[in-house]
ZANUMI-623029 format. One record per residue: residue number from 1; residue in one letter; x, y, z of N, C-alpha, C, O, CB in turn. Coordinates in steps of 0.001 Angstrom, whole numbers, plus 500000, padded with zeros to 6 digits. Glycine has a CB too. Layout:
N
nr, rest, n_c1, n_c2, n_c3, ca_c1, ca_c2, ca_c3, c_c1, c_c2, c_c3, o_c1, o_c2, o_c3, cb_c1, cb_c2, cb_c3
NUM, a, X, Y, Z, X, Y, Z, X, Y, Z, X, Y, Z, X, Y, Z
...
# end
This chain:
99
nr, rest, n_c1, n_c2, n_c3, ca_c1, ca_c2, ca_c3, c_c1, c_c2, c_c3, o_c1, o_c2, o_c3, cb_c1, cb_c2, cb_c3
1, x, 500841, 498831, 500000, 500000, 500000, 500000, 500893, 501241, 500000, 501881, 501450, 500704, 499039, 499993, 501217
2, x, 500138, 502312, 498718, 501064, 503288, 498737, 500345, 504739, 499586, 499273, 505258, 499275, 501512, 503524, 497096
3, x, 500988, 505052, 500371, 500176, 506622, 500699, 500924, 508022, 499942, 501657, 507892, 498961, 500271, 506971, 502641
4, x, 500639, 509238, 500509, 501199, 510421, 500072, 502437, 510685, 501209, 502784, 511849, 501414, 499996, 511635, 499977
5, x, 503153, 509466, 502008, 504373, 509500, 502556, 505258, 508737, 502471, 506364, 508750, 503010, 504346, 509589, 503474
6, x, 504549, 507640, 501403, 505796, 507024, 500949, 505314, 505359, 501101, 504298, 505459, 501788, 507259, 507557, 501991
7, x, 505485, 504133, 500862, 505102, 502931, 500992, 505238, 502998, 502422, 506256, 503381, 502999, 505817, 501883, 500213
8, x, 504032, 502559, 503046, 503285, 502321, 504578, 504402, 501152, 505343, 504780, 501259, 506509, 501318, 501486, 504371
9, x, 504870, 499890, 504269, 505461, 498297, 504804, 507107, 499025, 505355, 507655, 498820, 506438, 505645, 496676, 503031
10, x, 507622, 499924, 504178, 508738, 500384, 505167, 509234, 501149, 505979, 510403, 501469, 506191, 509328, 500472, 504925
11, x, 507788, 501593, 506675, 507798, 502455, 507685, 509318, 501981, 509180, 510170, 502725, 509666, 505951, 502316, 508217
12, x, 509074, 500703, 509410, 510202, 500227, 510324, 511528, 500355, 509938, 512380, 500641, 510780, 510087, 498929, 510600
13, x, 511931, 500103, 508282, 513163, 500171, 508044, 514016, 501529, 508213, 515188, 501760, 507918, 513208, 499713, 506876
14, x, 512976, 502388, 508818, 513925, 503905, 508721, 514775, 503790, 509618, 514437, 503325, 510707, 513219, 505372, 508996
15, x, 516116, 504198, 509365, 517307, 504301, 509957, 518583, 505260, 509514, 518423, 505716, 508382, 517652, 503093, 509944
16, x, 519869, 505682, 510188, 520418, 505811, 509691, 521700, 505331, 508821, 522439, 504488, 509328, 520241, 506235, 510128
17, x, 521999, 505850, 507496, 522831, 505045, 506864, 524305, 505444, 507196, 524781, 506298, 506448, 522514, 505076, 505440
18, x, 524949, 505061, 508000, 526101, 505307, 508357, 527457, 504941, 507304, 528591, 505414, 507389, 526097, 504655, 509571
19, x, 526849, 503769, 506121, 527179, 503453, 505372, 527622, 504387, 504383, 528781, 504194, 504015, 526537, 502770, 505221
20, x, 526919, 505511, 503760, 526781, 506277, 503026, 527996, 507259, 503050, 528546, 507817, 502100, 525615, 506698, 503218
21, x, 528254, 507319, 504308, 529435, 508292, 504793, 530961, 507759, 504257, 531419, 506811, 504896, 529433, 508334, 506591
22, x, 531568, 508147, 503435, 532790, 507790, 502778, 534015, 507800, 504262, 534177, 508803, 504958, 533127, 509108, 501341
23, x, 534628, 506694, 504452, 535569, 506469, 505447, 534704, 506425, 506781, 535250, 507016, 507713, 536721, 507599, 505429
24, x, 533540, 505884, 507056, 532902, 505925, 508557, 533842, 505274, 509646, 534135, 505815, 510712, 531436, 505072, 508601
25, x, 534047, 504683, 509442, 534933, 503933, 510624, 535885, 504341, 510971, 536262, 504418, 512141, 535355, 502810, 510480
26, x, 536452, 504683, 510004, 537963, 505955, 510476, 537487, 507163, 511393, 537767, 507328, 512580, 538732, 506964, 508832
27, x, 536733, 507941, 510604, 535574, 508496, 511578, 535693, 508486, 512732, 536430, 509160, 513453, 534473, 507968, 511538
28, x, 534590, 507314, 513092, 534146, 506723, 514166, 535496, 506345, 515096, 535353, 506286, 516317, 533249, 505507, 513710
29, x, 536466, 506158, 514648, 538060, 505879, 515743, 538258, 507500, 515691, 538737, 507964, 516726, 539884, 504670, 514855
30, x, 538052, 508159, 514959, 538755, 509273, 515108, 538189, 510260, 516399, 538714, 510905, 517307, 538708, 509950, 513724
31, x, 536687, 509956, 515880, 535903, 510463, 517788, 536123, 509721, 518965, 536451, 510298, 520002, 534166, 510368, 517963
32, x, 536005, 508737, 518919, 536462, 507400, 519752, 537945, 507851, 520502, 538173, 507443, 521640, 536722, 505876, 518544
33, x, 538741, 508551, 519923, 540578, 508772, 519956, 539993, 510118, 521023, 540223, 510060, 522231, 541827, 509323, 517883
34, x, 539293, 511197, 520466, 539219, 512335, 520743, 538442, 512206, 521898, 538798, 513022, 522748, 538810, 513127, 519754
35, x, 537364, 511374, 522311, 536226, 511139, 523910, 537725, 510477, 524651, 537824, 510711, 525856, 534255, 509475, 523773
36, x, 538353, 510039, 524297, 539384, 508977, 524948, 540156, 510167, 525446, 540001, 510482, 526626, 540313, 507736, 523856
37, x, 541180, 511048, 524489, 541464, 512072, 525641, 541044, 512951, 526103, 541670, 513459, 527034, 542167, 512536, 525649
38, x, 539603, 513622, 525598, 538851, 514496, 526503, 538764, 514126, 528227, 538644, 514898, 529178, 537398, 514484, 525879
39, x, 538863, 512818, 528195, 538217, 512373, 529560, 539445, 512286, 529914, 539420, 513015, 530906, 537208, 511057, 529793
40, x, 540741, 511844, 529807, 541848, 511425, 530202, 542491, 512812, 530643, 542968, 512798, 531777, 542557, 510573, 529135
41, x, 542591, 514102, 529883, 542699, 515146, 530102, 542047, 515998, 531159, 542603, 516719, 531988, 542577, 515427, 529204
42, x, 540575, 515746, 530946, 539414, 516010, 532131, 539966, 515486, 533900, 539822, 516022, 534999, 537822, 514864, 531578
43, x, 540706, 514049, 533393, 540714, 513495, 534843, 542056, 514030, 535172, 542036, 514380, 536352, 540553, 511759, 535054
44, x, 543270, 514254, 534605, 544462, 515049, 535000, 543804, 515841, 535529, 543521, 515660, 536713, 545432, 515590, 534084
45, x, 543287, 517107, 534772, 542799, 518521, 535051, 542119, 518538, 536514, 542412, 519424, 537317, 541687, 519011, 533862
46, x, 541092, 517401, 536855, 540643, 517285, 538453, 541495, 517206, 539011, 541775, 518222, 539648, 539892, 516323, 538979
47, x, 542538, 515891, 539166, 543337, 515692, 539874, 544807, 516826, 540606, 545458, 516775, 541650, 543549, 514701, 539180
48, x, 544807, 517798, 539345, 545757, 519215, 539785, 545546, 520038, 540474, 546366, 520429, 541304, 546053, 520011, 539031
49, x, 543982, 520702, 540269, 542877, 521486, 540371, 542642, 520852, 542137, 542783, 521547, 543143, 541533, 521151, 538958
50, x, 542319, 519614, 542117, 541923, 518904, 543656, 543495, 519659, 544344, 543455, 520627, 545103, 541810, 516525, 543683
51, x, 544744, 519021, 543916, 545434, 519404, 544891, 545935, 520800, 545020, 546357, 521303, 546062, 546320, 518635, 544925
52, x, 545834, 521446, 543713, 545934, 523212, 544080, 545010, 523754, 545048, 545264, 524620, 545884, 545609, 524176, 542783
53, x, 543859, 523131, 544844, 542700, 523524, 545675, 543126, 523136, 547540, 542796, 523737, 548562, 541198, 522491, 544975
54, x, 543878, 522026, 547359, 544489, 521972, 548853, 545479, 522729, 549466, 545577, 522913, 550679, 544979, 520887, 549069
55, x, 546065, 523075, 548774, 547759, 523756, 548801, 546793, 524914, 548929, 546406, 524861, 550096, 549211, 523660, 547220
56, x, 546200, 525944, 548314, 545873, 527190, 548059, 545421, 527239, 549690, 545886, 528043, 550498, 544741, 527494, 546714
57, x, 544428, 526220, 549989, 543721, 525946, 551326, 544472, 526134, 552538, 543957, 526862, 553386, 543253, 524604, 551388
58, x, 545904, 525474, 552851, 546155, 525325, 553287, 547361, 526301, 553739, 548042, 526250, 554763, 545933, 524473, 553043
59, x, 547409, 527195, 552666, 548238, 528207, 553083, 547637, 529437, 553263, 548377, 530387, 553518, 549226, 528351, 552274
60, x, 545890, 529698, 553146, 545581, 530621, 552941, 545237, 531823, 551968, 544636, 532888, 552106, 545971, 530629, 553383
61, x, 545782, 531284, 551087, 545702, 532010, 549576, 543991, 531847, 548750, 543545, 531100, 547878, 547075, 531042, 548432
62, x, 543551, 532713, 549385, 541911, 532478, 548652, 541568, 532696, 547344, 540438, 532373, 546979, 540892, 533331, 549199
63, x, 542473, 533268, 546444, 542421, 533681, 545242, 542826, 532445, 544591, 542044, 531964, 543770, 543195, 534887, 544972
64, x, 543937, 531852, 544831, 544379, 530345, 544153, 543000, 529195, 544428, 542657, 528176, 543829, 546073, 529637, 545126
65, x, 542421, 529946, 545667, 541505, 528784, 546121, 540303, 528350, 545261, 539686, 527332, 544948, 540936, 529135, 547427
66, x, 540311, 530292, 544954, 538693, 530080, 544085, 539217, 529910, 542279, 538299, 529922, 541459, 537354, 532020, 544344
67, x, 540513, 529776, 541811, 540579, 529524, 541056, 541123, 528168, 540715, 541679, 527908, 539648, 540868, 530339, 540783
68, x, 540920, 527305, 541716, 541457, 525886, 541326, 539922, 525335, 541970, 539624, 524141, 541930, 543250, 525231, 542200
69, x, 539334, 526011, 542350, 537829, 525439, 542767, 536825, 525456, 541413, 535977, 524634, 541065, 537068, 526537, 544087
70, x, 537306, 526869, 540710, 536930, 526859, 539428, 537449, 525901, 538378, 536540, 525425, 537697, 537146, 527989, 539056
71, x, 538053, 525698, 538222, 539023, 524801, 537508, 538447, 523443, 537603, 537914, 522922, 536624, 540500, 524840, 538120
72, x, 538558, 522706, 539032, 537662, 521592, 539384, 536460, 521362, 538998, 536215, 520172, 538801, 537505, 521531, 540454
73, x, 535398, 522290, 538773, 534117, 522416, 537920, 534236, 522346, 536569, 533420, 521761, 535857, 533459, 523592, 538124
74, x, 535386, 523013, 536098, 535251, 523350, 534490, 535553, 520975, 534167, 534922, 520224, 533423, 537299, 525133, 533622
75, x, 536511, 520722, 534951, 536957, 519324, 534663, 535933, 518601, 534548, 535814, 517890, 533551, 537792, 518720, 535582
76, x, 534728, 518625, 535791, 534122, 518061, 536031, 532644, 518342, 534640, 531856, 517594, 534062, 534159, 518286, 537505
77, x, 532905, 519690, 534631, 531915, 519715, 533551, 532091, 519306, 532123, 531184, 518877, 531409, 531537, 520885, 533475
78, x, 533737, 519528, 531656, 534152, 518604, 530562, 533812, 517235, 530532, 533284, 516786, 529514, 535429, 518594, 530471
79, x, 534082, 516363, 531695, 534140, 515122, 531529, 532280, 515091, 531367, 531791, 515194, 530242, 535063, 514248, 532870
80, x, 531711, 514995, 532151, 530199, 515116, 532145, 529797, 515516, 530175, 529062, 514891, 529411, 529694, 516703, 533532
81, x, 530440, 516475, 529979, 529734, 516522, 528807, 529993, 515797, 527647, 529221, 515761, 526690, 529721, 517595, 528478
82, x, 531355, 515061, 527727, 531901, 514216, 527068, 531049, 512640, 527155, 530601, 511967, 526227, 533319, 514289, 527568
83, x, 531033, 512379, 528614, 530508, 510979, 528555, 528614, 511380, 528034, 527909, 510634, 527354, 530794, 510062, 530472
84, x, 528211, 512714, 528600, 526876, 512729, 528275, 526744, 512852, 527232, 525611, 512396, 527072, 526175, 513458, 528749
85, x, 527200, 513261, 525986, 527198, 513627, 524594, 527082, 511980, 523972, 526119, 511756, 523237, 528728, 514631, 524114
86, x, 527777, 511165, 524180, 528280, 509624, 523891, 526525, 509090, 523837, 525856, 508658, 522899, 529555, 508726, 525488
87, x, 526174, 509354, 525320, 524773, 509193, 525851, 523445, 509168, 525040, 522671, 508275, 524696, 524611, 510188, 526697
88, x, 523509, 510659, 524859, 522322, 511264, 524179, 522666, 511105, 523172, 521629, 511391, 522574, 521880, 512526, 524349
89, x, 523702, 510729, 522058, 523575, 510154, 520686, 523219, 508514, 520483, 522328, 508122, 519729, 524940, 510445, 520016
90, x, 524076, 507633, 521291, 523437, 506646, 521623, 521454, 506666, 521657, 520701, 506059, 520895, 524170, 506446, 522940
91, x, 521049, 507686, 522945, 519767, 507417, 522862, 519103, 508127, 521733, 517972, 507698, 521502, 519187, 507692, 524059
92, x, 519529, 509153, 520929, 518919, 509518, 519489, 519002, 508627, 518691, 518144, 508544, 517812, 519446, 510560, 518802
93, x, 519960, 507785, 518758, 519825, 506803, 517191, 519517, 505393, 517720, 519558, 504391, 517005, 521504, 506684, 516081
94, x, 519237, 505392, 518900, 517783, 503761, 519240, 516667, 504743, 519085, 516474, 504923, 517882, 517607, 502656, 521409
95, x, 515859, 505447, 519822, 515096, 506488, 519348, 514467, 506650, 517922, 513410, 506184, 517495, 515823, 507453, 519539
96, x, 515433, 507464, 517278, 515203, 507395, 515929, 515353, 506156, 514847, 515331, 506460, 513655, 515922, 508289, 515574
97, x, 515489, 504910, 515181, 515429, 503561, 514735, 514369, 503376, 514961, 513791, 502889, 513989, 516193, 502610, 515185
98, x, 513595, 503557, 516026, 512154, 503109, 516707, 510914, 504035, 515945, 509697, 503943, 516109, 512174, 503486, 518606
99, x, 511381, 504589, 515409, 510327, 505768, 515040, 509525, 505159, 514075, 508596, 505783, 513561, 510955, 507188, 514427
# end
């Protein structure tokens, strides 16, 4: 059966063609390479940030304090947006398979 959106039977097959994309897989390592050191970078960046944030603390220096406290957020918000990005494309393309 044909309608005015197109044959009704392959309504399920909609998907995306990842195929279509010339070199996908290279691609796909090449983001894969780049989430790999976002997060690896992210977790240095806490780990400096944590102990500047102690040192600054501990000597009194409130200006180092609030800028390695800042720092600790920005890490924390990199990594977060890195693994959440992974996330919400994952759930767009089961999502949009289901449609």
């Amino acid at each position: 059966m044909i309608s005015m959106f197109g044959p009704v039977g392959l309504a399920g097959q909609v998907g995306p063609d990842f195929g279509a994309v010339g070199a996908s897989v290279t691609l796909t390592m090449i983001v894969g390479a780049l989430l790999t050191v976002v997060l690896v970078v992210s977790v240095a960046m806490l780990v400096v940030c944590a102990i500047g944030w102690a040192l600054a603390s501990a000597s009194g220096n409130y200006q180092g304090l609030a800028r390695a406290r800042g720092g600790l957020w920005v890490a924390v918000g990199a990594a977060a947006l890195a693994g959440g990005g992974v996330t919400w494309m994952n759930f767009l393309l089961r999502t949009g398979s289901s449609l």
